[in-house]
C-alpha atoms as an extended CHARMM CRD file, in Angstrom:
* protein
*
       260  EXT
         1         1  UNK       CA            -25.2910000000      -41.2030000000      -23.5950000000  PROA      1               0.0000000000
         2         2  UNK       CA            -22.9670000000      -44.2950000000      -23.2780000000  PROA      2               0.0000000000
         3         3  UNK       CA            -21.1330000000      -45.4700000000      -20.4100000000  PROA      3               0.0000000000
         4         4  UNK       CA            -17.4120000000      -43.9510000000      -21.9540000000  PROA      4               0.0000000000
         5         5  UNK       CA            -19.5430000000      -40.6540000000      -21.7020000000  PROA      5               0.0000000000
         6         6  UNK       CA            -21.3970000000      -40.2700000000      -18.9120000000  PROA      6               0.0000000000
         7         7  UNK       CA            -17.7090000000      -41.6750000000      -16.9110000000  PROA      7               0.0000000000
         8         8  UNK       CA            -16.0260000000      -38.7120000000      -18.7040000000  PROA      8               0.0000000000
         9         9  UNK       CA            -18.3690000000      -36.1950000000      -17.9030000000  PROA      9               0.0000000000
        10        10  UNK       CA            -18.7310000000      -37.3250000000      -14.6340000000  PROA      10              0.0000000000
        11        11  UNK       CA            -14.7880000000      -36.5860000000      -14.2460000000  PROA      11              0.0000000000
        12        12  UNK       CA            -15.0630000000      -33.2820000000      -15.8250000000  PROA      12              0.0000000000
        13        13  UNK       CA            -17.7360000000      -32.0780000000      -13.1640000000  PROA      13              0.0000000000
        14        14  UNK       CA            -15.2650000000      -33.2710000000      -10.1780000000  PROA      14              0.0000000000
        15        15  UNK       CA            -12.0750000000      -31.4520000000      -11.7010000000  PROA      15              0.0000000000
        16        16  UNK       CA            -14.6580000000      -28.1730000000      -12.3020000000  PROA      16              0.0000000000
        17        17  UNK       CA            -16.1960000000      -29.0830000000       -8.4270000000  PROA      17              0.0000000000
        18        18  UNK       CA            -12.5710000000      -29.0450000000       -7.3110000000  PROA      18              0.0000000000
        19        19  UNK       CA            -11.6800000000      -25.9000000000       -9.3600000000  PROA      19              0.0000000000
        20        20  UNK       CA            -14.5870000000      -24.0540000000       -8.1120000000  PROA      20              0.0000000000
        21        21  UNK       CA            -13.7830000000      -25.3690000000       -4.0970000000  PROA      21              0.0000000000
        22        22  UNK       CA            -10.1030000000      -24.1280000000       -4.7080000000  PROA      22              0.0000000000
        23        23  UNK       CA            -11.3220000000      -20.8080000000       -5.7910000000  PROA      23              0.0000000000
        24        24  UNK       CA            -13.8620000000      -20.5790000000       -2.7920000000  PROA      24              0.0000000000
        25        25  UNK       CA            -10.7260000000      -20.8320000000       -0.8970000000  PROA      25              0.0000000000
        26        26  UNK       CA             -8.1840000000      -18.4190000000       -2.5610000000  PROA      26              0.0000000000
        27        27  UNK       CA             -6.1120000000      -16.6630000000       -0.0920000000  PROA      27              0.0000000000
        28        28  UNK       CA             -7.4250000000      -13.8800000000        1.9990000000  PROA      28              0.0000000000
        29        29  UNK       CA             -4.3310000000      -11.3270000000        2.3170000000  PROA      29              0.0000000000
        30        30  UNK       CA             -4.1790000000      -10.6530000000        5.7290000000  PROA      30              0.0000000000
        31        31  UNK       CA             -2.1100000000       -7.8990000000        7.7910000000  PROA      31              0.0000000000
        32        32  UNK       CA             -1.1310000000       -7.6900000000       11.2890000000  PROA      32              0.0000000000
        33        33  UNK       CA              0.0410000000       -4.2760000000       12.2330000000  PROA      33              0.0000000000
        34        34  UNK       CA              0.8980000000       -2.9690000000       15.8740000000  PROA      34              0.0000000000
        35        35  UNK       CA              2.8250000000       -3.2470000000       18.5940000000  PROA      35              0.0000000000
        36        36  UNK       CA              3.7590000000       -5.7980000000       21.0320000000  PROA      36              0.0000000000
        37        37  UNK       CA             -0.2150000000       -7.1750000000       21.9830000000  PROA      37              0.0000000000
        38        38  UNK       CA             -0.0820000000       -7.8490000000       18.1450000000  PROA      38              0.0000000000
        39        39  UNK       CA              3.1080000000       -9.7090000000       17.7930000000  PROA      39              0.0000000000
        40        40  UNK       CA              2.6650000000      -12.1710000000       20.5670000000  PROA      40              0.0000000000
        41        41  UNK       CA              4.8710000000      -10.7340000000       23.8170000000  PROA      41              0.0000000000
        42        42  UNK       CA              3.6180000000      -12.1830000000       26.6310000000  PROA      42              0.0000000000
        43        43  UNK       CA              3.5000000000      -16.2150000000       25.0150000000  PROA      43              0.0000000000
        44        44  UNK       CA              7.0750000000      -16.9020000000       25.9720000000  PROA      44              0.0000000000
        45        45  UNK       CA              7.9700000000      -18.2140000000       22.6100000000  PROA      45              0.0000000000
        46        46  UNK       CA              9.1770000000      -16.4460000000       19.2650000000  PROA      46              0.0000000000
        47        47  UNK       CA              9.9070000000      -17.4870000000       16.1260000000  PROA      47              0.0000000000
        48        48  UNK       CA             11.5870000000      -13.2200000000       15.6690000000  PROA      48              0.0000000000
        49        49  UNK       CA             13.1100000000      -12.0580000000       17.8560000000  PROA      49              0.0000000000
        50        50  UNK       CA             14.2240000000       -8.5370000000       17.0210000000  PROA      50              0.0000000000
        51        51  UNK       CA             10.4900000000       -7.6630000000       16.9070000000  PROA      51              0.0000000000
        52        52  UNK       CA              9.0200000000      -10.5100000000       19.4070000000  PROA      52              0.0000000000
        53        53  UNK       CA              7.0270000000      -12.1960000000       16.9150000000  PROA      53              0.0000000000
        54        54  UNK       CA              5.4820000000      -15.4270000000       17.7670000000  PROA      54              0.0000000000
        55        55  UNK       CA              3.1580000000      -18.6080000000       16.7770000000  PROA      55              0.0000000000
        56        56  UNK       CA              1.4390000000      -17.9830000000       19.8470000000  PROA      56              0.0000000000
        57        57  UNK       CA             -0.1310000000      -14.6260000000       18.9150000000  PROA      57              0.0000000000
        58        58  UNK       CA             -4.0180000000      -13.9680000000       17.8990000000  PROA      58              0.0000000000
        59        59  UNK       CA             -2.5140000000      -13.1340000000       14.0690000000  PROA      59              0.0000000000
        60        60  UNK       CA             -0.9560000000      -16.3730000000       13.8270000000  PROA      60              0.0000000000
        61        61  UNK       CA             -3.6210000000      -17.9200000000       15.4180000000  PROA      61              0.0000000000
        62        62  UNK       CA             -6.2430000000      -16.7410000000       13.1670000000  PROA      62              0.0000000000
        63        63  UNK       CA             -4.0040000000      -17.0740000000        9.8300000000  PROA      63              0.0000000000
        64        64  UNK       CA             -3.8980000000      -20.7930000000       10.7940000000  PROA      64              0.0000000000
        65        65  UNK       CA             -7.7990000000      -21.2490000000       11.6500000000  PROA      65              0.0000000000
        66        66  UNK       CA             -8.7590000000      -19.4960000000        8.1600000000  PROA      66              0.0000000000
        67        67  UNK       CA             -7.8230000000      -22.6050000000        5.1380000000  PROA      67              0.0000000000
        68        68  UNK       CA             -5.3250000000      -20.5430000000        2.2180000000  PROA      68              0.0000000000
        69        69  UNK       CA             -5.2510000000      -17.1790000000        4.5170000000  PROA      69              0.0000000000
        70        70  UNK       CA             -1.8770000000      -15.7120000000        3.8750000000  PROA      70              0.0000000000
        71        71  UNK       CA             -0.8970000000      -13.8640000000        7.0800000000  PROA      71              0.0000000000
        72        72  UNK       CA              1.9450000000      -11.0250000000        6.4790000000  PROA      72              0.0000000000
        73        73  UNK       CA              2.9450000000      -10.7150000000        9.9360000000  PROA      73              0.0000000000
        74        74  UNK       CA              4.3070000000       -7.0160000000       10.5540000000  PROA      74              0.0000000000
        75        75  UNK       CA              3.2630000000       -6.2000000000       14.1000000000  PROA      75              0.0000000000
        76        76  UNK       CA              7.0250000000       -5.5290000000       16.2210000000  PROA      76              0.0000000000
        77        77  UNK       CA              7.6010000000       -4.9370000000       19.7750000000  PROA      77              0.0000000000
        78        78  UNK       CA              7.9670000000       -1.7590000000       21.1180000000  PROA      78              0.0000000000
        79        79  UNK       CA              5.8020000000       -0.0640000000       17.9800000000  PROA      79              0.0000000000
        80        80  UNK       CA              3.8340000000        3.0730000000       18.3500000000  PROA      80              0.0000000000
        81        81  UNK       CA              1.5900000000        5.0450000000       15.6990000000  PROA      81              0.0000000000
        82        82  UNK       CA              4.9250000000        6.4950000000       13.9030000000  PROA      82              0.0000000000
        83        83  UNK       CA              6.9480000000        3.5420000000       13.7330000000  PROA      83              0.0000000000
        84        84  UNK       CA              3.7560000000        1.3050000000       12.0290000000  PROA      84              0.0000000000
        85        85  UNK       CA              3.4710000000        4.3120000000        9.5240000000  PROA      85              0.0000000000
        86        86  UNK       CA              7.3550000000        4.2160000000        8.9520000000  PROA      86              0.0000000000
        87        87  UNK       CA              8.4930000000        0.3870000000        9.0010000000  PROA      87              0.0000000000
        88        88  UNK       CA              4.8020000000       -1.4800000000        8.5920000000  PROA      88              0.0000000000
        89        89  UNK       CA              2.3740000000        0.1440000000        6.2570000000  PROA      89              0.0000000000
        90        90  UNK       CA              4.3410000000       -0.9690000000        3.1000000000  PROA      90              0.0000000000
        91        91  UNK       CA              2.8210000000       -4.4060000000        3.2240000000  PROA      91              0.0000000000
        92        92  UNK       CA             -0.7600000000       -3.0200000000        2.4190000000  PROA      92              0.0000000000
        93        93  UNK       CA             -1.9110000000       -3.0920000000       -1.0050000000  PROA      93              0.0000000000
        94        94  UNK       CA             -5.1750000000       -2.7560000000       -3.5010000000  PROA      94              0.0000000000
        95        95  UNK       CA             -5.0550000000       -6.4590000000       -2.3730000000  PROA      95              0.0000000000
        96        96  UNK       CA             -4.9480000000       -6.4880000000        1.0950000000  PROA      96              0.0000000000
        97        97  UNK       CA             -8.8230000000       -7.4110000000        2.5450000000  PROA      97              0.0000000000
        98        98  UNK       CA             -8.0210000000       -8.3570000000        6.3390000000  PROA      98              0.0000000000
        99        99  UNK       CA             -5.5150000000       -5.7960000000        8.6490000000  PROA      99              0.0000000000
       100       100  UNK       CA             -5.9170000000       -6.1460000000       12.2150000000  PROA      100             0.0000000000
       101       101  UNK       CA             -3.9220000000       -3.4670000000       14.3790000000  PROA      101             0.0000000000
       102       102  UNK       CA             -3.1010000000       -3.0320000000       18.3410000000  PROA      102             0.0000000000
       103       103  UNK       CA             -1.1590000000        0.1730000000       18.5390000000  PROA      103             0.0000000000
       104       104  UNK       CA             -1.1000000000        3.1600000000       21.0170000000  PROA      104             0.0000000000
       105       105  UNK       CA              0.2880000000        2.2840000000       24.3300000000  PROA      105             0.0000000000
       106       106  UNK       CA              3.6530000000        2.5960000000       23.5960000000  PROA      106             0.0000000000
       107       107  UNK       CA              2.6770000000        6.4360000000       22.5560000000  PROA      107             0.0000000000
       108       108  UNK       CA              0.9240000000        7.0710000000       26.2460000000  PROA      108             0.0000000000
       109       109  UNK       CA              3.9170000000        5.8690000000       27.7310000000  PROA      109             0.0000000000
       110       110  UNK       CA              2.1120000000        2.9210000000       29.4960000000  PROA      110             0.0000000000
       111       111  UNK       CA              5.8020000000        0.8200000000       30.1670000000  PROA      111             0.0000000000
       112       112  UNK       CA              6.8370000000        3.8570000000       31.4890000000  PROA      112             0.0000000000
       113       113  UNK       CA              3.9820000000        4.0620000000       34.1680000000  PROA      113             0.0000000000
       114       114  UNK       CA              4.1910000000        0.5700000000       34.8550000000  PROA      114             0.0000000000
       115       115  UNK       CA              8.0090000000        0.6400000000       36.1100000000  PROA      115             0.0000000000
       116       116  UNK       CA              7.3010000000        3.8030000000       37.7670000000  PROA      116             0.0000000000
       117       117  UNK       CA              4.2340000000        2.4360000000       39.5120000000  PROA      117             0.0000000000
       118       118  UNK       CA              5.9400000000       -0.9330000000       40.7420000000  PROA      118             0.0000000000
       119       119  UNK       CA              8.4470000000        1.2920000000       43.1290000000  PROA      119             0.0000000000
       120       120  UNK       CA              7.5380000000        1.3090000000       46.2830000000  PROA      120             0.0000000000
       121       121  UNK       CA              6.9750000000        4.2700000000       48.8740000000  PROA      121             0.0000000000
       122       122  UNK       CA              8.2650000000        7.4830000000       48.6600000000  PROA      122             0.0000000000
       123       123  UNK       CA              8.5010000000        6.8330000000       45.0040000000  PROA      123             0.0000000000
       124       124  UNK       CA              5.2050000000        8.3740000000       43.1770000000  PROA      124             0.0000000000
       125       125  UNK       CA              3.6380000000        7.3100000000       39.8440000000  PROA      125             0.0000000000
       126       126  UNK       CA              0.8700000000       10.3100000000       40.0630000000  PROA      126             0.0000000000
       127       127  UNK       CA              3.0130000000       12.5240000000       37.5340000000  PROA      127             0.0000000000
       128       128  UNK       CA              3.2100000000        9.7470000000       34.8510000000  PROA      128             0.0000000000
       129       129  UNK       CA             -0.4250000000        8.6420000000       35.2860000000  PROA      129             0.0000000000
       130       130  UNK       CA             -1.8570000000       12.0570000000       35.0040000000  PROA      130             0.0000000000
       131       131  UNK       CA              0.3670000000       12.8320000000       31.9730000000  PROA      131             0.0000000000
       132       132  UNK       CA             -0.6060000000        9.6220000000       30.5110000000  PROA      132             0.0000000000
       133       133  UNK       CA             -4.3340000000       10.8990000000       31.1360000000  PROA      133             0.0000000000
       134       134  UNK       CA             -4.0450000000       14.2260000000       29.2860000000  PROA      134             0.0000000000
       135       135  UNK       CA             -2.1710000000       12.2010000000       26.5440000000  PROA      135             0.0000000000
       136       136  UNK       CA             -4.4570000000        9.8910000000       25.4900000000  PROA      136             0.0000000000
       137       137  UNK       CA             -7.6110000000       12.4030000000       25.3210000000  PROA      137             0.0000000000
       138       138  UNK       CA             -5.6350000000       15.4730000000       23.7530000000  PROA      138             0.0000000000
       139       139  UNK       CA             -3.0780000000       13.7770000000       22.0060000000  PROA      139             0.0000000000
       140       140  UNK       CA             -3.3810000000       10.4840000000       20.5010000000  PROA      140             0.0000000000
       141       141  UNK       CA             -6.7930000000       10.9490000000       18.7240000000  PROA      141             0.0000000000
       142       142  UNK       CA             -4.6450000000       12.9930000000       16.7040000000  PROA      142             0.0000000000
       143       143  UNK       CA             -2.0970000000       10.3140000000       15.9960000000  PROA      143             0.0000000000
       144       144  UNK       CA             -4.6410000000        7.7840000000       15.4550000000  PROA      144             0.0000000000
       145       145  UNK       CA             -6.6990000000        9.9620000000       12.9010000000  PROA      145             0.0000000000
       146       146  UNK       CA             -3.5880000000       10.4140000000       11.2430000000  PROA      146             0.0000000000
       147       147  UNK       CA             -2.7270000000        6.7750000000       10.7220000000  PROA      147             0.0000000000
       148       148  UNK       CA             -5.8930000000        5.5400000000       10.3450000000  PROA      148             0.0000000000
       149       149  UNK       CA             -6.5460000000        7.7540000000        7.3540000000  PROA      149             0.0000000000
       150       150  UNK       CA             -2.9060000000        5.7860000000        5.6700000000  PROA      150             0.0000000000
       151       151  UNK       CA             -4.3670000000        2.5080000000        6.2990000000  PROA      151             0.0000000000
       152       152  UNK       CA             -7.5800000000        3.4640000000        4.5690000000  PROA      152             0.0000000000
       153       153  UNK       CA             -5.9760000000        4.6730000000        1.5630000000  PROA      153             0.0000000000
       154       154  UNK       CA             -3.3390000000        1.9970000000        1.5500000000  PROA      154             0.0000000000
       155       155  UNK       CA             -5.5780000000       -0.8370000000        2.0300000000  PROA      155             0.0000000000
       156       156  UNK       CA             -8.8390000000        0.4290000000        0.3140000000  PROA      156             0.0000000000
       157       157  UNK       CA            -10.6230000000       -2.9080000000        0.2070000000  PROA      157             0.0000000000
       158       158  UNK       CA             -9.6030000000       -4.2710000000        3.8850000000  PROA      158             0.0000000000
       159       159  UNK       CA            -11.8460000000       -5.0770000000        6.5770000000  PROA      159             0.0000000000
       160       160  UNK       CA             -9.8720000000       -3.7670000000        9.3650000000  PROA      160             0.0000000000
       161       161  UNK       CA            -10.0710000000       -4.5290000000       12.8940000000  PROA      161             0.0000000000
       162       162  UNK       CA             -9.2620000000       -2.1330000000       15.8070000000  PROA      162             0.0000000000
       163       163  UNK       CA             -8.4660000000       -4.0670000000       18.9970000000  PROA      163             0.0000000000
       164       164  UNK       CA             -7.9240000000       -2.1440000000       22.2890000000  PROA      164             0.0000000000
       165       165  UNK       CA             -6.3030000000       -3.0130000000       25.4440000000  PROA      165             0.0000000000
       166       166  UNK       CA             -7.5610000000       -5.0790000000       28.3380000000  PROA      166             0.0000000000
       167       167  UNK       CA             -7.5020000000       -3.6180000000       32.1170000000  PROA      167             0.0000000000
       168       168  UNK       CA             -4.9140000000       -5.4830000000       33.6910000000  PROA      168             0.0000000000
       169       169  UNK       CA             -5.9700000000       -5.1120000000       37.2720000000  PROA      169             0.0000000000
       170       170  UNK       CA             -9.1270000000       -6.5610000000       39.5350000000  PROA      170             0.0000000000
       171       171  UNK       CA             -7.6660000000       -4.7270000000       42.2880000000  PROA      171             0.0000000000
       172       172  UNK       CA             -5.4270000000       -7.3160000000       44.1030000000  PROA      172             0.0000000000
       173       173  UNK       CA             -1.1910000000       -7.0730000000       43.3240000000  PROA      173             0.0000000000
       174       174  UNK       CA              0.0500000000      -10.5460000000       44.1290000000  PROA      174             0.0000000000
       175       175  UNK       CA              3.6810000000       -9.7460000000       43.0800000000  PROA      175             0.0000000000
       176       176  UNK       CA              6.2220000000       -9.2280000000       45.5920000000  PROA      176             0.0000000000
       177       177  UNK       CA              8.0120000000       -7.5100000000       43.9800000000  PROA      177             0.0000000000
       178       178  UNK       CA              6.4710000000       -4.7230000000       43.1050000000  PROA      178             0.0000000000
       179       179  UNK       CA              4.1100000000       -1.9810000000       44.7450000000  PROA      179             0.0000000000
       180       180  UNK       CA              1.3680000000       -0.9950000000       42.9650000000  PROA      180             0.0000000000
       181       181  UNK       CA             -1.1460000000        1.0770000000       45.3460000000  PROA      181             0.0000000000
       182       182  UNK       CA             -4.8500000000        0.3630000000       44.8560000000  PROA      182             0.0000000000
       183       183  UNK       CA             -4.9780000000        3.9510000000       43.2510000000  PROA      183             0.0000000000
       184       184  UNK       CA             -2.5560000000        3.3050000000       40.4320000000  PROA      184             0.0000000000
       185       185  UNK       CA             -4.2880000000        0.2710000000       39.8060000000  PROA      185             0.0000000000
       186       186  UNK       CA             -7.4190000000        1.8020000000       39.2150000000  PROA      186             0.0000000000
       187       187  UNK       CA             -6.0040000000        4.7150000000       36.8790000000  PROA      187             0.0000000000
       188       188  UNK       CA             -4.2010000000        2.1960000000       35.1870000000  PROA      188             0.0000000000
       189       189  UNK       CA             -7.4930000000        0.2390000000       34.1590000000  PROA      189             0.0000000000
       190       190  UNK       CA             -8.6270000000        3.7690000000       33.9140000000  PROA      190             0.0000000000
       191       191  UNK       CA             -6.4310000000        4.8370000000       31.2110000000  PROA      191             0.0000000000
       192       192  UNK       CA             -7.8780000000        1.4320000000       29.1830000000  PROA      192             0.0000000000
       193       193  UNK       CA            -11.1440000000        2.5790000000       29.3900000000  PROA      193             0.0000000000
       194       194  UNK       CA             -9.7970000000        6.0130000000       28.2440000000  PROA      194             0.0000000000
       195       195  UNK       CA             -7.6500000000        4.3820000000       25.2900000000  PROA      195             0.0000000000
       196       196  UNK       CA            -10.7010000000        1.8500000000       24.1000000000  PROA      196             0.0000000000
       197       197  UNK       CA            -13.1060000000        5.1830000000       23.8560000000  PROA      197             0.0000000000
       198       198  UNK       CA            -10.2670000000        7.3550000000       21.6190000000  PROA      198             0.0000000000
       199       199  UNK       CA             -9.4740000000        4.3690000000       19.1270000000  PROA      199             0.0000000000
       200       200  UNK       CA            -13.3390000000        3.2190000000       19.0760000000  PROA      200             0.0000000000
       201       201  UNK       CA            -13.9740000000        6.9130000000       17.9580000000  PROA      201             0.0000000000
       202       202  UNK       CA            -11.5900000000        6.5610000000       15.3760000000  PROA      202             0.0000000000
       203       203  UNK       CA            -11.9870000000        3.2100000000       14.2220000000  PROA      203             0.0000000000
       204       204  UNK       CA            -15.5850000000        4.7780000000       13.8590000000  PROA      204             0.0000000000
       205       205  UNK       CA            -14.8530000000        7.9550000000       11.7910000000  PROA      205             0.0000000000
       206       206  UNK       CA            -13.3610000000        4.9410000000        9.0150000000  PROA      206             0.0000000000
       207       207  UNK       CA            -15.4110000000        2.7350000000        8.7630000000  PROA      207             0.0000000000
       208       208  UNK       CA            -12.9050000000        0.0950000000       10.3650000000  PROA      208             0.0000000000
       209       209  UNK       CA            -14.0360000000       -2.4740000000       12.9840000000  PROA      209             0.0000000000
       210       210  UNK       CA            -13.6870000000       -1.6590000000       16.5420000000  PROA      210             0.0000000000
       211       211  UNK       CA            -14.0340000000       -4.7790000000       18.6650000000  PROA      211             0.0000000000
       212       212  UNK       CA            -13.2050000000       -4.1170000000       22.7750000000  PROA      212             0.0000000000
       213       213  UNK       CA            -11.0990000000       -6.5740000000       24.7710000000  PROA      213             0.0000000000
       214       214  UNK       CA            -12.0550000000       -5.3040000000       27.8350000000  PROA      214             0.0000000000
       215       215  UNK       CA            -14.8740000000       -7.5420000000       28.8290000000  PROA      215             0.0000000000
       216       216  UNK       CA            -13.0300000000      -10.9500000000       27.2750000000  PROA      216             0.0000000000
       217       217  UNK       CA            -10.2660000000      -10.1010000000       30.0590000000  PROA      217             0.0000000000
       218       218  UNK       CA            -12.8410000000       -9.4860000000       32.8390000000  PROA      218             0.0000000000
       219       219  UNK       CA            -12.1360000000      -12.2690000000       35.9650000000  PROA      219             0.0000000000
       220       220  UNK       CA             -8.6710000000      -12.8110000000       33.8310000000  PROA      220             0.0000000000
       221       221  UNK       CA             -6.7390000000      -10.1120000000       34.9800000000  PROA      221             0.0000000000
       222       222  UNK       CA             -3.3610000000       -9.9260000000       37.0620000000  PROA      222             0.0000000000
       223       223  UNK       CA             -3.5330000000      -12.3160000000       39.7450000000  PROA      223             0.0000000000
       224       224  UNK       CA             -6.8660000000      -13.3880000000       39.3730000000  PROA      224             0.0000000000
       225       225  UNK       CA             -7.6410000000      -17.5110000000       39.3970000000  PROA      225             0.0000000000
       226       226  UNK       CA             -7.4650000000      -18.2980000000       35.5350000000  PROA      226             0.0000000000
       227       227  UNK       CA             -5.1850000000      -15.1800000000       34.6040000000  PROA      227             0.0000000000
       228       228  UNK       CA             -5.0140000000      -14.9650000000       30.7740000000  PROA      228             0.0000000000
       229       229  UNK       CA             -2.2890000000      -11.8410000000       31.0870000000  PROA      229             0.0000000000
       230       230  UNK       CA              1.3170000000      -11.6560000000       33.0290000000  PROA      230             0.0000000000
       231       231  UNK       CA              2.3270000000      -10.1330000000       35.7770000000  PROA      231             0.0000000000
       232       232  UNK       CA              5.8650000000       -9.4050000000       36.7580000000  PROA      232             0.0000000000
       233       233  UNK       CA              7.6430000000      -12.4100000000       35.1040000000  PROA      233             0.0000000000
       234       234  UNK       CA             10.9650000000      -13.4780000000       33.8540000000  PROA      234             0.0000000000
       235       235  UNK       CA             12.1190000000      -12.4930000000       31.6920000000  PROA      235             0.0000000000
       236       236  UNK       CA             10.7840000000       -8.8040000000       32.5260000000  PROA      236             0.0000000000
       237       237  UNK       CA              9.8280000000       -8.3670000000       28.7870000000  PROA      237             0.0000000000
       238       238  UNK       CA              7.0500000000      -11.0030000000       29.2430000000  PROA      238             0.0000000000
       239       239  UNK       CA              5.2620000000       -9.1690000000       31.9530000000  PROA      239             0.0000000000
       240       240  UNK       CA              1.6860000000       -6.9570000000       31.9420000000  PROA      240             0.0000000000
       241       241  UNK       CA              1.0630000000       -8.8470000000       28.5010000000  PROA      241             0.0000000000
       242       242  UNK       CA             -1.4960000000      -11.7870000000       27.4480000000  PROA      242             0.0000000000
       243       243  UNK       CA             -0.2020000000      -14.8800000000       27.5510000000  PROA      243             0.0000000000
       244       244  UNK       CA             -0.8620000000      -17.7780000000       25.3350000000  PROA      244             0.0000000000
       245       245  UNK       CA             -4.5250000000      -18.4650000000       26.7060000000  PROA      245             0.0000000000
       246       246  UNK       CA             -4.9540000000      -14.5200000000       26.0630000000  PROA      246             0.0000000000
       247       247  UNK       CA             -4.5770000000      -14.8140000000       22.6750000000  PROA      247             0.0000000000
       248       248  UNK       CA             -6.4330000000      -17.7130000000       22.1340000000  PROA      248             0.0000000000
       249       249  UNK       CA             -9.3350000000      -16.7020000000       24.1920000000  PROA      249             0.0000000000
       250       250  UNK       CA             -9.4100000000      -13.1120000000       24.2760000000  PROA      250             0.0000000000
       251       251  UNK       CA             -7.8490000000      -11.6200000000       21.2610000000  PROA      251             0.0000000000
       252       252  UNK       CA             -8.3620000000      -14.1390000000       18.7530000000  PROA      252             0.0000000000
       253       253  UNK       CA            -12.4160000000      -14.7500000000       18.8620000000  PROA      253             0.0000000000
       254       254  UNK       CA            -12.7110000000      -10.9150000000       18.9000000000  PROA      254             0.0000000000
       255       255  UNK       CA            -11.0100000000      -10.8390000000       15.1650000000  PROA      255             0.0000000000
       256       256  UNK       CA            -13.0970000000      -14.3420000000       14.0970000000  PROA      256             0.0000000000
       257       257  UNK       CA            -16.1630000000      -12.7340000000       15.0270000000  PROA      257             0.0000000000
       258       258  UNK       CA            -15.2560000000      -10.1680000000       12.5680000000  PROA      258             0.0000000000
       259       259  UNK       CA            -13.8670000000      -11.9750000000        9.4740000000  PROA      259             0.0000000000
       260       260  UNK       CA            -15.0740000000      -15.8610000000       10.1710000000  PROA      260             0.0000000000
């Protein structure tokens, strides 16, 4: 083979090596669904504002970490299981292979309880806790069933991820300005624990991905010494949600561990 030759086919097998490396890296279609732990409240910056979405958050994070992932960043503020059904599922596809999803607080209320548990004595939290309680084991299985099963049939080929919520207390309340009893603290973290074992069980019954941020968060909670969620902050919005270090440590290597 002469020299003109060899040079040409030499050329050929770098365009085909570069072909073949550009279609090792063809975008993964990726998903984020939930509520406000998805979209990145608690990181102090957004680049949306009506739903508090922000570069900050594990989606973004991840999207950014993964070469040619296209993220389609749906997760909003304020979201519970009807509102992903109603304004978020439409971005899942035959396509879709990565949806990661947050959701259920909103539904037990858990705002709610927090405000109500930050007032100080005579005022009571017991009656929001305890409904919060019976919620979450008699009612949200229910609601999670429900929209897991959409997100199955919508996004047939996905690997989806289930991420819970983290306990925010270690049993200390540092802030001031608010009066959370030793009690509430405890049911709070309590109704975490509840929360992880109802979407783990679902999450289960599909086949999804269940991965617990619970232990990340241990010695990271409210007013611990390297706190990687809020407490009462300003703007109020920002408060009892992970900050920037929460999603990068926390959240984000649960998902990685998942998809790479």
């Amino acid at each position: 083979m002469n020299a003109s030759r060899t040079a040409a086919l030499a050329a050929g097998l770098a365009v085909l090596a570069l072909l073949l490396a550009a279609a090792s890296a063809i975008a993964d279609n990726y998903v984020a669904l939930g509520d406000s732990y998805s979209s990145g409240v608690g990181t102090r910056e957004f680049f949306e504002e009506t739903c508090k979405r922000s570069l900050y958050a594990y989606p973004e994070l991840v999207a950014r970490e993964r070469a040619g992932t296209s993220l389609t960043f749906r997760a909003c503020s304020g979201a519970t299981t009807s509102s992903v059904t109603s304004e978020q599922l439409g971005s899942l596809n035959s396509s879709t292979n990565i949806v990661t999803i947050t959701v259920g607080g909103n539904d037990a209320g858990f705002s709610r309880i927090i405000t109500s548990c930050a007032l100080p004595w005579p005022w009571s939290c017991e009656g929001e806790l305890t409904e919060a309680e019976r919620f979450v084991t008699n009612t949200l299985p229910g609601r999670l069933e429900t929209l897991y099963g959409r997100i199955h049939t919508d996004a047939p080929n996905a690997t989806v991820v289930v991420l819970d919520y983290p306990r925010l207390w270690m049993g200390v309340n540092c802030n001031l300005a608010t009066f959370f009893s030793s009690t509430e603290m405890s049911r709070m973290n309590h109704i975490a624990d509840l929360m992880k074992t109802v979407m783990q069980e679902r999450a289960n019954a599909h086949a999804f991905r269940f991965e617990d941020a619970i232990p990340p968060f241990v010695g990271h909670a409210i007013c611990s010494e390297s706190e990687w969620l809020n407490g009462l902050s300003n703007p109020v919005e920002e408060s009892y949600h992970p900050n920037r270090t929460g999603h990068r440590s926390g959240y984000e290597p649960l998902v990685r561990a998942v998809i790479g």
